[in-house]
Every structure is written in structure tokens, then in C-alpha cells.
Steps between C-alpha positions, in 0.01 A plus 500: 500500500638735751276696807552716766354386831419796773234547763371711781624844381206716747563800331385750772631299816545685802775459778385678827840446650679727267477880458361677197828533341564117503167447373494705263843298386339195561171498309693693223712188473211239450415696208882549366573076506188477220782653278754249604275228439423617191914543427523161649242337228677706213851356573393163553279459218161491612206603329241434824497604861263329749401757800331220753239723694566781743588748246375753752469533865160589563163509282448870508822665421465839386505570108865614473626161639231316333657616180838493499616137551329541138700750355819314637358187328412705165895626463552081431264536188707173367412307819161362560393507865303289627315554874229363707368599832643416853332488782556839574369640205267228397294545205161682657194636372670883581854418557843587303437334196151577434613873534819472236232333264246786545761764476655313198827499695703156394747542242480273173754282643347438779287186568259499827399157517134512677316213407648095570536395192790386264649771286750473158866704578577420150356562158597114440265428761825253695487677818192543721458721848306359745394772702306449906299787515452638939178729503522498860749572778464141594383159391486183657482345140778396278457719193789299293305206452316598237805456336524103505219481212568860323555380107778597316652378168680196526864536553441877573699629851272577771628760737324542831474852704344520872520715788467257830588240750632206380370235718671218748831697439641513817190725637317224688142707421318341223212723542730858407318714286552527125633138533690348185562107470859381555467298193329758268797504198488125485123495505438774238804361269658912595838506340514769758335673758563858587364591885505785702414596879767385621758781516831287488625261199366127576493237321253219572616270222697529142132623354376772822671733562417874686729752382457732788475892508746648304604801768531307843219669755601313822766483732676165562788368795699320159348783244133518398427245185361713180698785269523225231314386206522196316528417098374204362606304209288207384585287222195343486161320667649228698853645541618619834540905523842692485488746793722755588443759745618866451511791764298743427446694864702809590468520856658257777334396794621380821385402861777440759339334792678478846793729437648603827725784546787517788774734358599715223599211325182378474373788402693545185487134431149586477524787228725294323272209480192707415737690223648190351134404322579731254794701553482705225148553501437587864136665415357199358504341833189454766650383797313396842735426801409349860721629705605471890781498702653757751728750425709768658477872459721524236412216299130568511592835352669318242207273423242853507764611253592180258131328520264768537652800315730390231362171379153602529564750302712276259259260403080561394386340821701400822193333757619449844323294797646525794818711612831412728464621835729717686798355750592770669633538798659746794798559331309630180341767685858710506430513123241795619736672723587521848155697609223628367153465473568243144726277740222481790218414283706248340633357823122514681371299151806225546412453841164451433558271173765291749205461792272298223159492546197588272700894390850321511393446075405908430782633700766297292329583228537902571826482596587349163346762346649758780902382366384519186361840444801616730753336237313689210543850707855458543540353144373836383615736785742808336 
């Protein structure tokens, strides 16, 4: 038997960092990868896809997002899916899946799994989902447990699916909310168990495994985990899984922490780097640099130009925290002229960035922006 594995779509997520544009882009995109997961489970054979909780990103979405992870799902009519509630969209008395019930919204091959309790995949009755079931944001109890004593036919697979914490991984907090015992597979007798909440692929052991999000969310210094989704191939009760993981995201995202910028050099080292994650494909890239340095007049120009103007507008989000600072110095006022009122105001703000003190920081910063908007007049002078 073949699976998909997936988790933590959050159809509606918002990204306040990003104009409307990008957003636009990026929500669109959460709902386009339900297509490639469906492609994915078509090429690879496999008849059921597990969504482990967090379909959507909040409990009140309005009806046109409600519905249309639905109608994605409903173009797969050969695929079942099979979904149960996160923790942010747990299953409450008023909350998203009540309302595609009431409004008779879920496609025929579409399973919402809202009760804990064992359920056949196959008309043979050989493979069982075991379903947790959140109906609140939170829980202190582990709602896989049930599982350990859940009958099934003998020799049938039993196939786990939990949105969570697993517990005494590496987290140190026993007491997390919507815990999930380290041991639960072996316990249960899971030939597998899907998880979600976690929005990177990990693997706790040969049975647990979170697939992450399929479209990455995050930024990350080595590349934010996710854009992935994971097929599974078991060959039977007590045999170990087959995964293989298979992209699935569209967009790249990237931190770059501590870059600092001297010369033009580093500059275009820096659009080069920031290019090279997809170089083909620069518009699929979120990028968010922290930069510093000092740079002269002509290289900060440079940077306003490379950085800020044409790779911001290059990619669907550039972030930047922090900026280089200006080195200027007396021999970069004769880039204004001999005289003039431009020159004085420029010398009277060096002297007064040079002398330090509590202004010393807003006078540098205005004659940065003094050379600059002087070297955009000239640029466009007749």
C-alpha cells in the first residue's frame, strides 16, 4: 500500500512582512501545491493522502477560502483524502468543519476524520486509520493513546495520524501542549504514523515521521525546512516503511544573518548569492538580509541601486534589517561642487557627524541620504 503524507497547509495564512502583491502570490500558492500533491499521489501510485491537521490557518476563515481547498481536493476524484484537525483549526462546536458539514461542502473523496476511532481505507478491511481528533486549540492530554487498545482485524495495517508534540524529543518540556508519547507507533503496533505541527520533515524513528508543510512559510540562516511531502510504501504490519520525500514548494526562502558590506565587491557578491537560489526563477525567492558595514559615496549608491531597486524588485519579497552606513569624508564633498549651498550643508552635517555625540548618528544618516539624492539628480540631469 502506497500514501501520501502532508501536513500544515493553513490555507488563508497571512505574512505581514510582505506587500499585497506578494501575498496575494503567496496564499495563492498554498492553494496551487494541493494540485501537486495530488500529481504527486497519481505518479507514484497512491490511492490515499493523509492531511495531519492545520488544513487551515484560523477557525473562521471566510466562505470562499473555506471552500476551496475542497474544490482543489475534488479535481483528485481518484484520490481519497483524508484530514483531521490541527490545532489551529481544531474540530469546535462552530469552527471550519462544522461549517463545510452544514453547508454540505466536502467532496465525495474527501474524508474528515472527527471522531477517535479506527476507520477501514480498504473495502478488504487490511488497512485501518487511526485518526487523534484536537477540538481545542490546546490540550495537555495525549489524544493518540487511545490508539494502544483501538481493535482492528488481526494482521490488518494500522496507520496512525496526529497533529502535536512528540514528547522527550529534544524539547526538554514534557508538559507542551497537545503532547504525543515518544513511543506511540511501538505502543499502538502503527505500521506508521503520519504527524503534523511541525513545519519541517522529521523523523523521530523508522515508524514517526512529520512530513512538514508542503510550501515552506519561514525563513531560515541554512534554508527554512518544509516545501516537501513524503510517500509511503508499506509492505505490510510489522515491516519498516519506504519513505521518500518529494518537493513540492515553489518558493525559496532564505535568511542571511551578519552579512557585512565594505565595497562594491561585496555588494555584488551579495546579489549574486541571493540570485544563485534559483537563478532562473528569481521571483520565487523571499529573501531577508542583515546587513552593516560602511560604505563610500559611490558604493552606497551602488548598494541603493543593486539591493534596494533591482533585486527587490527581482524577487516576491527582499526584507532588510539594518543598512551600511556612510564613510564619507572631506574629499567627497568636491563630489557637490566647489560652492554652493548643497556643499555647505553637506560639509556643516560632516562636521557635525565627525564631532560624535548624541546627533553625530542623524547627521550621518542625512548626509547619506544628502549624496544620494544628489547622485539621482545628476543621474537624470539633461
Amino acid at each position: 500500500m502506497k500514501l501520501v503524507h502532508t501536513s500544515d497547509w493553513q490555507i488563508g495564512k497571512t505574512f505581514n512582512f510582505v506587500d499585497d502583491e506578494a501575498l496575494g502570490a503567496l496564499q495563492a500558492e498554498r492553494l496551487n501545491v494541493i494540485g501537486r500533491i495530488g500529481a504527486l499521489a497519481r505518479q507514484e501510485g497512491a490511492s490515499h493522502v493523509l492531511v495531519a491537521g492545520d488544513v487551515y490557518e484560523h477557525e473562521t476563515p471566510s466562505e470562499r477560502t473555506l471552500c476551496q481547498p475542497m474544490e482543489r481536493m475534488r479535481q483528485f476524484g481518484d484520490i481519497c483524502w483524508h484530514l483531521v484537525p490541527g490545532n489551529h483549526d481544531a474540530h469546535t462546536p462552530q469552527g471550519v468543519w462544522t461549517r463545510l458539514l452544514r453547508d454540505n461542502a466536502v467532496p465525495g473523496n474527501v474524508r474528515l476524520h472527527l471522531e477517535p476511532s479506527p476507520v477501514a481505507l480498504d473495502d478488504a478491511r487490511q488497512a485501518w486509520l487511526l485518526p487523534a481528533v484536537l477540538q481545542r486549540r490546546h490540550t495537555l492530554s495525549d489524544l493518540t493513546a487511545y490508539m494502544d487498545d483501538a481493535p482492528t482485524p488481526e494482521g490488518a495495517l494500522r496507520i496512525g495520524v496526529a497533529h502535536g508534540s512528540v514528547t522527550g524529543f529534544g524539547n526538554g518540556d514534557e508538559a507542551q501542549n497537545n503532547p504525543i508519547a515518544i513511543d506511540r507507533a511501538t505502543r499502538a503496533g502503527l505500521a506508521y504514523l503520519a504527524l503534523g505541527d511541525w513545519h519541517g520533515f522529521n523523523q523521530i524513528d523508522a515508524r514517526t515521521v512529520y512530513s512538514g508543510t508542503p510550501e515552506v512559510d519561514r525563513f531560515g540562516t541554512g534554508g527554512a525546512g518544509g516545501g516537501e511531502c513524503v510517500v509511503v510504501a508499506l509492505d505490510g504490519p510489522t515491516a519498516p516503511p519506504r519513505l521518500s520525500r518529494h518537493k513540492t514548494g515553489r518558493f525559496t526562502w532564505r535568511k542571511f544573518e551578519n552579512v557585512v558590506l565594505g565595497s562594491s565587491a561585496d555588494i555584488e557578491a551579495l546579489e549574486s548569492r541571493v540570485r544563485a537560489m534559483a537563478p532562473e526563477r528569481p521571483d520565487t525567492i523571499l529573501a531577508w538580509l542583515e546587513v552593516s558595514g560602511m560604505l563610500g559615496v559611490e558604493d552606497l549608491a551602488l548598494y541603493e541601486s543593486l539591493i534596494e531597486r533591482r533585486l527587490r524588485s527581482a524577487l516576491t519579497c527582499l526584507r532588510l534589517s539594518g543598512a551600511p552606513g556612510l564613510a564619507a569624508g572631506a574629499d567627497d564633498l568636491d563630489m557637490l561642487g566647489p560652492a554652493g549651498p548643497v556643499r555647505e550643508a553637506a560639509s556643516a552635517l560632516l562636521a557635525q557627524a565627525d564631532a560624535g555625540g548624541a546627533e553625530a548618528t542623524v547627521a550621518r544618516e542625512a548626509l547619506q541620504r544628502l549624496f544620494l539624492l544628489w547622485g539621482d539628480v545628476q543621474r537624470t540631469a539633461p
